[in-house]
C-alpha positions as CSV (number, residue, x, y, z in Angstrom):
1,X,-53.3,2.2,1.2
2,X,-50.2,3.2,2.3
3,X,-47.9,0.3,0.1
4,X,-49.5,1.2,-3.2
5,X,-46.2,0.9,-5.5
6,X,-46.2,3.8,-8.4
7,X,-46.0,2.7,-11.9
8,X,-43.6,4.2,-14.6
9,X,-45.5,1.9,-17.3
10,X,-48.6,-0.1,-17.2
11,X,-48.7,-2.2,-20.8
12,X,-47.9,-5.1,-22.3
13,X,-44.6,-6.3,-24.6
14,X,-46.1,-5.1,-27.8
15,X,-48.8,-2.7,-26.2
16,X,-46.1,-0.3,-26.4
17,X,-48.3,2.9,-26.1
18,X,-48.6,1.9,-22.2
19,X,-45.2,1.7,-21.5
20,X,-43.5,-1.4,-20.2
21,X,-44.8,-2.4,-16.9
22,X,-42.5,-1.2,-13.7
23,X,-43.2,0.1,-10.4
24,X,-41.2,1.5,-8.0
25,X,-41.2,2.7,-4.1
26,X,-38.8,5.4,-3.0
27,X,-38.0,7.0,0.5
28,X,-35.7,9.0,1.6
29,X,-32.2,7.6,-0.6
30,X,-33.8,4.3,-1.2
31,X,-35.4,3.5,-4.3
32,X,-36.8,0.0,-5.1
33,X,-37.7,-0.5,-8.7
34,X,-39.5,-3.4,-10.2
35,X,-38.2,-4.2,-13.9
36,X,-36.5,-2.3,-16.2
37,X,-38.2,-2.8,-19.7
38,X,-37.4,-0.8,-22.8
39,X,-39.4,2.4,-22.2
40,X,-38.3,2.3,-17.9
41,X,-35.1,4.1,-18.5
42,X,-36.3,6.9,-20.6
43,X,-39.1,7.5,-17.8
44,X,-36.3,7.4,-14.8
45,X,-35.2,10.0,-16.2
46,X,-37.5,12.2,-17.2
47,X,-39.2,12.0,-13.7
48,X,-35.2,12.3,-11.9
49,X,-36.2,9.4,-9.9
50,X,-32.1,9.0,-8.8
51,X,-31.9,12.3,-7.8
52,X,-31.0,12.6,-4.0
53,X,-31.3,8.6,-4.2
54,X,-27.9,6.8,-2.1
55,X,-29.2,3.2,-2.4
56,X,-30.3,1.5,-5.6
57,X,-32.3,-2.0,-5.2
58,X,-34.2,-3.8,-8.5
59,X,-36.2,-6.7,-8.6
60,X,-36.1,-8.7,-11.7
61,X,-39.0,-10.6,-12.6
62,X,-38.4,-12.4,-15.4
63,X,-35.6,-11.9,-18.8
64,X,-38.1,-11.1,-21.3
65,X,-36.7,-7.6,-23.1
66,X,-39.3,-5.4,-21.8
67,X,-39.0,-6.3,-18.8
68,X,-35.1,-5.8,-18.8
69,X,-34.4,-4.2,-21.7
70,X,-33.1,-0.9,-20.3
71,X,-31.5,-2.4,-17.3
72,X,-27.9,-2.0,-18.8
73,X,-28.6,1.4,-19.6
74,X,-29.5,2.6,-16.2
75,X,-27.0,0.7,-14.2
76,X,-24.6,2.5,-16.3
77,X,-25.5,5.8,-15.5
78,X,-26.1,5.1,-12.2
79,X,-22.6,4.3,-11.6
80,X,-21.1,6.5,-14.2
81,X,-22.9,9.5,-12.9
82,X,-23.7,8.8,-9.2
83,X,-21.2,6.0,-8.5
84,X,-24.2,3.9,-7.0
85,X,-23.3,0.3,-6.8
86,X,-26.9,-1.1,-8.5
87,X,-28.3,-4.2,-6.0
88,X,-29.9,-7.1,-8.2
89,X,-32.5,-9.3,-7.5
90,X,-32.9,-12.3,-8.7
91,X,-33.2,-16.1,-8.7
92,X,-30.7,-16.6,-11.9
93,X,-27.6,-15.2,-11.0
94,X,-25.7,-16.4,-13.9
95,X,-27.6,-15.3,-16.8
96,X,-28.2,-12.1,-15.5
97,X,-24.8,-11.5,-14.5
98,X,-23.9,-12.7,-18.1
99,X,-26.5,-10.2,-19.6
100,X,-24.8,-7.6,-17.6
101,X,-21.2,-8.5,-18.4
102,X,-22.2,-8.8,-22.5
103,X,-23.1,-5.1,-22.7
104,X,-19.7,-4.3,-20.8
105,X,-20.6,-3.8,-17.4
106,X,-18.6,-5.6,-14.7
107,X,-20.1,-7.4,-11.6
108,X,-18.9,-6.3,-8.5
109,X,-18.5,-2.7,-10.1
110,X,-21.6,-1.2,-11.3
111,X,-23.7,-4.0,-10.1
112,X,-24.1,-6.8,-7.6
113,X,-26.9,-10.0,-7.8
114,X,-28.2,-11.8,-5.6
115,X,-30.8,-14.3,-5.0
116,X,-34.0,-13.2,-3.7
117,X,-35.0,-15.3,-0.8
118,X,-35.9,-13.7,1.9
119,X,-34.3,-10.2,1.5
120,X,-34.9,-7.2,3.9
121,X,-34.4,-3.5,2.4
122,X,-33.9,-1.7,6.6
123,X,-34.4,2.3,5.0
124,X,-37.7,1.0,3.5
125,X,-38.8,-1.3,5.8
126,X,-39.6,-4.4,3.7
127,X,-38.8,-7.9,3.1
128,X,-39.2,-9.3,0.2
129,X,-39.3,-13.3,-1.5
130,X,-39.5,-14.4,-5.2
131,X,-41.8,-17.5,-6.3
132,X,-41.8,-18.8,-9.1
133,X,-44.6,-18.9,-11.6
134,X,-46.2,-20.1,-14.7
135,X,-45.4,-17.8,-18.1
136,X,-43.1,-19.2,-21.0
137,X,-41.4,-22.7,-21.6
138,X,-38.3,-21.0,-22.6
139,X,-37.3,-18.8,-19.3
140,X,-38.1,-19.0,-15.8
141,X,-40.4,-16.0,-14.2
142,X,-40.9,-14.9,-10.8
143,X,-43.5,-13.2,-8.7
144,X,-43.2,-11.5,-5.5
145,X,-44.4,-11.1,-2.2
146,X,-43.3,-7.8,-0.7
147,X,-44.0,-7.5,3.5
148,X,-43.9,-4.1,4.7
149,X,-43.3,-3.8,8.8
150,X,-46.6,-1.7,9.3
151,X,-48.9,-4.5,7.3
152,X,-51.2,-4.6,4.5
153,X,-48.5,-6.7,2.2
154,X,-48.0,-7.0,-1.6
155,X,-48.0,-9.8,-4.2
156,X,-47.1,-8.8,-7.0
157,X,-47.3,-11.6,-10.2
158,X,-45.1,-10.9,-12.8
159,X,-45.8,-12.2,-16.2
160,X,-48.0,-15.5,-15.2
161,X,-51.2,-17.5,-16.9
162,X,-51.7,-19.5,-13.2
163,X,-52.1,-17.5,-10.1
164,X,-48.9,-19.0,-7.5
165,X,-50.4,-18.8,-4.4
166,X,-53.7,-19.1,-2.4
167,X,-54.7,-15.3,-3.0
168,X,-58.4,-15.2,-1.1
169,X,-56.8,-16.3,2.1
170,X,-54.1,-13.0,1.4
171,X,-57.2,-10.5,0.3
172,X,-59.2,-11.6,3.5
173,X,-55.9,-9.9,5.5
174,X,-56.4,-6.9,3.7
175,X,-52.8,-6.8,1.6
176,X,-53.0,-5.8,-2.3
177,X,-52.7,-7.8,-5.8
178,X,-51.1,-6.7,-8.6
179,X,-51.7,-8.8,-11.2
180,X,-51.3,-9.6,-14.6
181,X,-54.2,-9.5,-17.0
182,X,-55.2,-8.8,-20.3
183,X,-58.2,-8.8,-22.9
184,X,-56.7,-11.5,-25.0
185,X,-58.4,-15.0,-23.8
186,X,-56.9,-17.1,-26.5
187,X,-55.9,-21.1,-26.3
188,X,-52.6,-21.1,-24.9
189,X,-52.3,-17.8,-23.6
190,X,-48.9,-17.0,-21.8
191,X,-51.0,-14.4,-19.4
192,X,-54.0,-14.1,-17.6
193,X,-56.9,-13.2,-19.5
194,X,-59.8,-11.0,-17.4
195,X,-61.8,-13.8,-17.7
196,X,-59.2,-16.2,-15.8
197,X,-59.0,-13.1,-13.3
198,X,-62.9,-13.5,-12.5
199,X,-62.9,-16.7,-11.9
200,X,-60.3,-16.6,-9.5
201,X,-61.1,-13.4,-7.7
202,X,-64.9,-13.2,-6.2
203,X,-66.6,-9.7,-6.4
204,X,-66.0,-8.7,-3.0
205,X,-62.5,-9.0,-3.7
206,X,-61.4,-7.0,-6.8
207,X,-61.3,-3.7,-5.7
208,X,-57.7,-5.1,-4.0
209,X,-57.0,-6.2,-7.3
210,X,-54.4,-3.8,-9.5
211,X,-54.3,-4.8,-13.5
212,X,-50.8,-4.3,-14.9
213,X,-49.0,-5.4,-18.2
214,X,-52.4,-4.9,-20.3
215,X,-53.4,-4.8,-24.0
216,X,-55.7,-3.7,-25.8
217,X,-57.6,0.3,-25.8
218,X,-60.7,-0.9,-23.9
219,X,-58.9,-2.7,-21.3
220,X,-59.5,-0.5,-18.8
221,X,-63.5,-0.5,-19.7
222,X,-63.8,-3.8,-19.2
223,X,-61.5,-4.3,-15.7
224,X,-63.6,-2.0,-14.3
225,X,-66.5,-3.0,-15.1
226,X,-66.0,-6.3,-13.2
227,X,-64.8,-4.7,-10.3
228,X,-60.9,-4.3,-11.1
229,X,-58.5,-1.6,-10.6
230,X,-55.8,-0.5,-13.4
231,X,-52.7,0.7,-12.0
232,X,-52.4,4.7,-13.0
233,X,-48.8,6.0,-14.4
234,X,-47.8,8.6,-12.9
């Protein structure tokens, strides 16, 4: 499909040998990232991803460390080294402006938030909304739905143990899932276990179904094996 985002980390917060889940889309100067955990930094920049890069947009799912952890650190060097004005999504614009500001970056500097209702990136062709979903009691998390201007859409969950939306309705139209899952189907289970997964998405389904922010070694075994796709770092 032509939307497919690319991942610079596919694992969970203490699956560490994954990487911290984020995604990204870049064209031309624009480059879209999705979180900025721990590990994301380090991979920016081994892959240059800001080379020849003019515009600078991230989405911010949710304040859990990795999937913000190294946000500070890259809006830094953006600006330091490429004086790129960093744009920030997302639905909290206080706390993650005071996030910013504690580790001595200045709003309207280095960075800019803003909400993310209904936002339109014009170089890559997309408009995207943040929902919010089911995770932790002690923050707020957000999915997304991403709409591309030549079709075949994106959700993409976040960190969420309840599905947000009617998704077989979205997978009839063709558009992609990525979706959090894991092997881990304990009692009060802050994500969504495969088994949740199943019973949500019917076989015909799955193979628009993308796995992201998974544990365990065999993960991959078993979301295949019912029909899944795991997202591939590249």
């Amino acid at each position: 499909m032509m939307n497919n985002l690319v991942f610079l980390g596919r694992g969970s917060g203490y699956h560490t040998g994954e990487q911290n889940t984020a995604a990204y889309i870049k064209k031309n100067e624009t480059l879209l990232l999705i979180d900025c955990g721990e590990t994301v930094f380090k991979s920016i920049l081994e892959k240059q991803l800001v080379e020849g890069v003019k515009e600078i947009n991230v989405l911010i799912t949710h304040m859990h460390s990795d999937h913000i952890g190294s946000l500070g650190g890259f809006i830094g060097f953006c600006y330091w080294k490429y004086k790129i004005v960093t744009k920030i999504y997302f639905n909290e614009k206080e706390k993650i402006s005071m996030f910013l500001e504690l580790l001595g970056l200045r709003e309207n500097e280095s960075f800019i938030v803003e909400n993310a209702e209904n936002k339109r990136i014009n170089s890559l062709g997309l408009t995207f909304t943040g929902l919010i979903t089911k995770h932790v009691k002690a923050i707020n998390t957000y999915s997304y739905k991403i709409e591309f201007d030549n079709g075949n859409d994106i959700f993409y969950s976040g960190d969420t143990y309840e599905t947000n939306f009617d998704a077989i309705p979205y997978l009839k139209s063709g558009n992609l899932i990525y979706h959090d899952a894991c092997l881990n189907d304990d009692n009060g289970n802050v994500h969504t276990s495969l088994r949740v997964l199943s019973e949500i998405i019917p076989k015909e389904y799955r193979h628009q179904i993308y796995c992201i922010h998974i544990d365990g070694d065999n993960f991959v075994e078993e979301a295949e094996k019912r029909g899944f796709n795991v997202v591939e770092v590249i």
